[in-house]
C-alpha positions, -999 to +999 in steps of 0.1 A: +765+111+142+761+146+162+773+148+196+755+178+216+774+189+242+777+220+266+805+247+261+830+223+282+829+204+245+849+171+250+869+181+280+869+167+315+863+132+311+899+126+328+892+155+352+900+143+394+869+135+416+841+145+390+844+136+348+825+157+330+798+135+312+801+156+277+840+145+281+834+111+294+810+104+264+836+122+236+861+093+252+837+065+246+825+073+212+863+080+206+875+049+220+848+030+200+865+042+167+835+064+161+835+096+139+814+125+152+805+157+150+806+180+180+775+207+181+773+224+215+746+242+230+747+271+254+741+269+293+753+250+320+732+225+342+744+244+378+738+280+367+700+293+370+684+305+336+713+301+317+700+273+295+668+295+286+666+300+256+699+277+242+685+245+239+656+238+219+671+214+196+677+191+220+641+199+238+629+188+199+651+154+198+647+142+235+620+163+254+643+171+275+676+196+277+703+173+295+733+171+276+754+152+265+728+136+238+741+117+207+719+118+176+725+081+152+727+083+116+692+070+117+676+095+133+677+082+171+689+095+203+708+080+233+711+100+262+734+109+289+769+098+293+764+063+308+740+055+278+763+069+250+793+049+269+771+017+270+763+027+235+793+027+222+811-003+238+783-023+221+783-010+186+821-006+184+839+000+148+853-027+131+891-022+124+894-031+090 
């Protein structure tokens, strides 16, 4: 699995007032006792232009350039933080 974030990475999803949904899905997935990669993508959501340019991978797997995105094993895509956190509390690893 590939988790796209922005260059905040897996940080913030502890941070006071407003988690960071690239942190807040990290935890989940993390939580879940799933292994991940981490690609990140340039831009931020708040500063004009500065995604132009720095995210057409995830304009090719979603159709749209919202991060955080995780890509499945089998090819699929769930979006945004509240998805991948509903995601992952449902498909949870199996401690062996």
């Amino acid at each position: 699995m590939v988790l796209y974030t922005c260059p905040a990475r897996t940080h913030g999803a502890n941070a006071p007032l407003i988690a960071h949904p690239c942190g807040v899905a990290a935890q989940a997935l993390d939580r879940a006792g799933h292994d991940y990669t981490v690609k990140t993508v340039g831009g931020f959501k708040n500063v004009p232009l500065s995604r132009r340019g720095k995210r057409e991978e995830i304009i090719a797997l979603t159709g749209q350039q919202d991060v955080p995105v995780l890509l499945l094993d089998d090819g699929g895509t769930v979006q945004g933080s509240g998805a991948i956190v509903a995601w992952a509390a449902g498909h949870a690893v199996a401690a062996s």
